[in-house]
ROTI-682181 format. One record per residue (C-alpha): residue number from 0; x, y, z; residue in one letter. Coordinates in Angstrom, 1 decimal. Example, Ala and Ser with C-alpha at 12.3 -4.5 7.8 and 13.67 -1.06 7.14 Angstrom:
2
<i 0&c1 12.3&c2 -4.5&c3 7.8&aa a> $
<i 1&c1 13.7&c2 -1.1&c3 7.1&aa s> $
//
This chain:
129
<i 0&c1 -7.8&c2 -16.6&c3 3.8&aa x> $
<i 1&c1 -11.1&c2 -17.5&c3 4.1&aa x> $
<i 2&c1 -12.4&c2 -20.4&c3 2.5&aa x> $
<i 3&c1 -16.0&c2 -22.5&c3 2.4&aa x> $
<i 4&c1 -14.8&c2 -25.9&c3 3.5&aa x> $
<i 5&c1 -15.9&c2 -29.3&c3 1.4&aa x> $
<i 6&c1 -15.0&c2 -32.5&c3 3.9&aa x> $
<i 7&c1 -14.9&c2 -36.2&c3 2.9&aa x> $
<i 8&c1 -13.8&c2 -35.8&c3 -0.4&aa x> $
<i 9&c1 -11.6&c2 -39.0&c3 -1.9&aa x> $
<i 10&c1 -7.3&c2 -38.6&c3 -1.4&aa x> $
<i 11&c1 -7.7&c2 -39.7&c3 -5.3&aa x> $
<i 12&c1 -9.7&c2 -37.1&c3 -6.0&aa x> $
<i 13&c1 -7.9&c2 -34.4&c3 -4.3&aa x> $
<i 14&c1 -4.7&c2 -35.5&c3 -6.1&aa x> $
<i 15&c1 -6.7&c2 -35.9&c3 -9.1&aa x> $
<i 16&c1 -7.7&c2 -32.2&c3 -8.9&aa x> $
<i 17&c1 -4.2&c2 -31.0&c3 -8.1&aa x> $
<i 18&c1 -2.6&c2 -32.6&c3 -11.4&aa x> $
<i 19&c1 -5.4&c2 -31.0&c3 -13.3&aa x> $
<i 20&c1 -6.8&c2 -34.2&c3 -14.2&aa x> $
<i 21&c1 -10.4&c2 -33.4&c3 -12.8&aa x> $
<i 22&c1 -11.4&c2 -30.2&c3 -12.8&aa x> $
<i 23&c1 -15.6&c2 -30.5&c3 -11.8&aa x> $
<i 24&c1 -16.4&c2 -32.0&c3 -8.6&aa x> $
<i 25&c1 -19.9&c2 -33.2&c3 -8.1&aa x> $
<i 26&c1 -20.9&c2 -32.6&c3 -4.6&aa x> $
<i 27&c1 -24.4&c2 -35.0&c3 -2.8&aa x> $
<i 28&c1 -23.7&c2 -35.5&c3 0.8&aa x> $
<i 29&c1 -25.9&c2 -32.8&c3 2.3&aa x> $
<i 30&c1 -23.5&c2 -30.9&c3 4.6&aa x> $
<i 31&c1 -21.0&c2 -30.0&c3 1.2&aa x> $
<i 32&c1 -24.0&c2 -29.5&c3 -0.6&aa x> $
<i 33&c1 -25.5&c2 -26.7&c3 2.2&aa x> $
<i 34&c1 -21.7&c2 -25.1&c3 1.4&aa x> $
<i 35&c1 -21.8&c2 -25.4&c3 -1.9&aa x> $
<i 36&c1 -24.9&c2 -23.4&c3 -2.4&aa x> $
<i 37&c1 -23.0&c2 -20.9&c3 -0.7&aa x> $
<i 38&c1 -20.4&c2 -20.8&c3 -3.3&aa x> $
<i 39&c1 -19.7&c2 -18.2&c3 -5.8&aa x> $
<i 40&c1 -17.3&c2 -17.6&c3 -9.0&aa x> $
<i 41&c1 -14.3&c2 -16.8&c3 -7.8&aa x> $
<i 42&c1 -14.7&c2 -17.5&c3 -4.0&aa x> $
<i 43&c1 -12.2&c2 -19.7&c3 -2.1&aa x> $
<i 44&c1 -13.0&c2 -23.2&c3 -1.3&aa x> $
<i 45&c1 -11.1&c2 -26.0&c3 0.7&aa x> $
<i 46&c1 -11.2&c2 -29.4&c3 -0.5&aa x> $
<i 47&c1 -9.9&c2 -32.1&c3 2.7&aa x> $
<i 48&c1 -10.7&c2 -36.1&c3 2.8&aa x> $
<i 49&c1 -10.9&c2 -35.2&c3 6.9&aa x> $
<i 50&c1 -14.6&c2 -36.1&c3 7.8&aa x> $
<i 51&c1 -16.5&c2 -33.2&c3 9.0&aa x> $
<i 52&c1 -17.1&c2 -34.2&c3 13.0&aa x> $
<i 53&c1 -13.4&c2 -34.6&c3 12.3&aa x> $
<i 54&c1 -12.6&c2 -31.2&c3 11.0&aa x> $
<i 55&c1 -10.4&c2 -29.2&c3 13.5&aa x> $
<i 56&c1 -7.2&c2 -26.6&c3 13.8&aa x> $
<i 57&c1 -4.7&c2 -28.0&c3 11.5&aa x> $
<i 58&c1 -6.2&c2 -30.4&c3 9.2&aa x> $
<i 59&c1 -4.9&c2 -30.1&c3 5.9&aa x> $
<i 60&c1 -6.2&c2 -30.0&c3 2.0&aa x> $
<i 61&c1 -5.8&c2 -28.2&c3 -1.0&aa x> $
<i 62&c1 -7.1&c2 -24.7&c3 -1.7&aa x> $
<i 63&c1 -8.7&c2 -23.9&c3 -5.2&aa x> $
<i 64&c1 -10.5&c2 -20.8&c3 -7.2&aa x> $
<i 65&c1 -14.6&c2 -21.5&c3 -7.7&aa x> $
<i 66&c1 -14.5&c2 -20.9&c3 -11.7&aa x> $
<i 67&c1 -18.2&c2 -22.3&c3 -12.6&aa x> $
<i 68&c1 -21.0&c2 -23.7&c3 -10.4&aa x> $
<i 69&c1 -24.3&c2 -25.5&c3 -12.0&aa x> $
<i 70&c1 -26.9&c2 -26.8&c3 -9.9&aa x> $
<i 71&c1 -29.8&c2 -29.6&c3 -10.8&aa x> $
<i 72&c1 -32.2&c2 -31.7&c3 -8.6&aa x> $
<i 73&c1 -33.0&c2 -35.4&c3 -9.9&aa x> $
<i 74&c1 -36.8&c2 -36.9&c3 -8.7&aa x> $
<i 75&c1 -37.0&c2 -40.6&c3 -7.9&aa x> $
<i 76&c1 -40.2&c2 -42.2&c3 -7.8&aa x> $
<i 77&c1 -41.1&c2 -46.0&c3 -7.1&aa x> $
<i 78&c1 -44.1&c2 -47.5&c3 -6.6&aa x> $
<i 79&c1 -46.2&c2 -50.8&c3 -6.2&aa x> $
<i 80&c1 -49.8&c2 -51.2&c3 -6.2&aa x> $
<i 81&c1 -50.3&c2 -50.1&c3 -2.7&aa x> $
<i 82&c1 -47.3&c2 -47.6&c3 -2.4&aa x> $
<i 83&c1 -45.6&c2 -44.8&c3 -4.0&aa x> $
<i 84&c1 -42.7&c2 -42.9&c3 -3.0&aa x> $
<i 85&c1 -41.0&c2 -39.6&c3 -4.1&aa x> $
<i 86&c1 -37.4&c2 -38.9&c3 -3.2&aa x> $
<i 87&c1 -35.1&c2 -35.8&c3 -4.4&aa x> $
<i 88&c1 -31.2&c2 -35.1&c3 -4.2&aa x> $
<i 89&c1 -29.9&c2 -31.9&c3 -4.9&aa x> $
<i 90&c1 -26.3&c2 -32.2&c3 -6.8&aa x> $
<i 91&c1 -24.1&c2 -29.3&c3 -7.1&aa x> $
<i 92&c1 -21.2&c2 -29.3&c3 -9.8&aa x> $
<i 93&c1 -18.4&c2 -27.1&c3 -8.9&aa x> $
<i 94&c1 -15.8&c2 -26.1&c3 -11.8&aa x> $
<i 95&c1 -12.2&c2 -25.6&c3 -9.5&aa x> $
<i 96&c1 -8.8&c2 -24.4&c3 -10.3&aa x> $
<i 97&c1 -6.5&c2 -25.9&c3 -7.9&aa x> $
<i 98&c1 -4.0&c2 -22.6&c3 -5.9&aa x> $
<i 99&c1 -2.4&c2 -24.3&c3 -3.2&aa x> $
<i 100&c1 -1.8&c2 -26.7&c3 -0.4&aa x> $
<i 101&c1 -3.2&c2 -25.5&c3 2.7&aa x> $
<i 102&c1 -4.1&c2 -26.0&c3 6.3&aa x> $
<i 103&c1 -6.9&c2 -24.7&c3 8.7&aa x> $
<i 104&c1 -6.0&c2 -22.2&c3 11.0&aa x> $
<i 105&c1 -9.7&c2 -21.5&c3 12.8&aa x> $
<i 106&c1 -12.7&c2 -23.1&c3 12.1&aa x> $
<i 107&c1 -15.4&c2 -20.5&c3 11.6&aa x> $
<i 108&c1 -18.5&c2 -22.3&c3 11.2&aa x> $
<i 109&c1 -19.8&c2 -25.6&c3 10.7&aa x> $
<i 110&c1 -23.2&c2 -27.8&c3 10.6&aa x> $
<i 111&c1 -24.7&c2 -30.7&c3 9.1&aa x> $
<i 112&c1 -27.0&c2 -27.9&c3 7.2&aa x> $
<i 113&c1 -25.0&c2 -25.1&c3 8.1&aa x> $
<i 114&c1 -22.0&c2 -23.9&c3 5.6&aa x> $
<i 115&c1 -18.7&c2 -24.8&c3 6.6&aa x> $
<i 116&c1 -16.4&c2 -22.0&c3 6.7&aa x> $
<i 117&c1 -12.4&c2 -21.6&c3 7.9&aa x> $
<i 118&c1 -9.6&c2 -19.3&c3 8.2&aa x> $
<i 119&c1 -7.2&c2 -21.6&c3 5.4&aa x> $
<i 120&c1 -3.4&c2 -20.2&c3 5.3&aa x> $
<i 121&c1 -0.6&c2 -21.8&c3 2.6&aa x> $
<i 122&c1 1.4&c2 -24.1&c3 3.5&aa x> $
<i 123&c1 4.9&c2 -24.0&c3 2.0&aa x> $
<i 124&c1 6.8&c2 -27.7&c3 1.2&aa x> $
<i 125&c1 8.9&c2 -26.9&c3 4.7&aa x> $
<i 126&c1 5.8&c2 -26.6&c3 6.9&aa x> $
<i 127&c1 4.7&c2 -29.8&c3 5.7&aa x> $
<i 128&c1 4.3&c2 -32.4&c3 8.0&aa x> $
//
């Protein structure tokens, strides 16, 4: 199946997810983010604590359903008398519902502002490794 691909997330919050304990991730780091915004109700996504330049054939992660998405933008400012600085951070909150344990099979695309995409297939308890 193919799946949008979120990298660097916790082992905690992977489990976390697959007991049902969590079931909103709050996504920041810009290359999730870019792949979020990609996401839709009901699409695929892969969730895997493997660090994106780390991402390859065979890295594994659990598989879940996209069942709400909400995104918001916060400002910063600070300033001193001589200075004064804007920043802004796009957040995407993404509402999951957990399928499976699976693996990557082919990477399709990735990029630090690129969406990461992957061919995902189910791995059953005796694949496992």
């Amino acid at each position: 199946m193919r799946c949008l691909v979120f990298t660097g997330i916790s082992r905690t919050i992977i489990d976390e997810i697959l007991r049902k304990m969590i079931k909103t991730i709050e996504l920041r780091s810009a290359h999730n983010v870019a792949t979020a915004m990609r996401a839709e109700v009901g699409n695929c996504v892969f969730l895997t604590p493997v660090k994106l330049h780390d991402l390859d054939r065979g890295t594994a992660g659990i598989v879940a359903e996209v069942v709400g998405k909400e995104v918001t933008s916060h400002s910063m400012f600070f300033s001193t008398d001589r200075y004064f600085e804007e920043s802004e951070m796009t957040v995407v909150k993404l509402r999951l519902n957990p399928k499976c344990v699976g693996r990557v099979l082919n990477l399709l695309s990735t990029g630090i502002l690129d969406s990461t995409e992957a061919e995902v297939i189910e791995m059953s308890y005796y694949d496992a490794k």
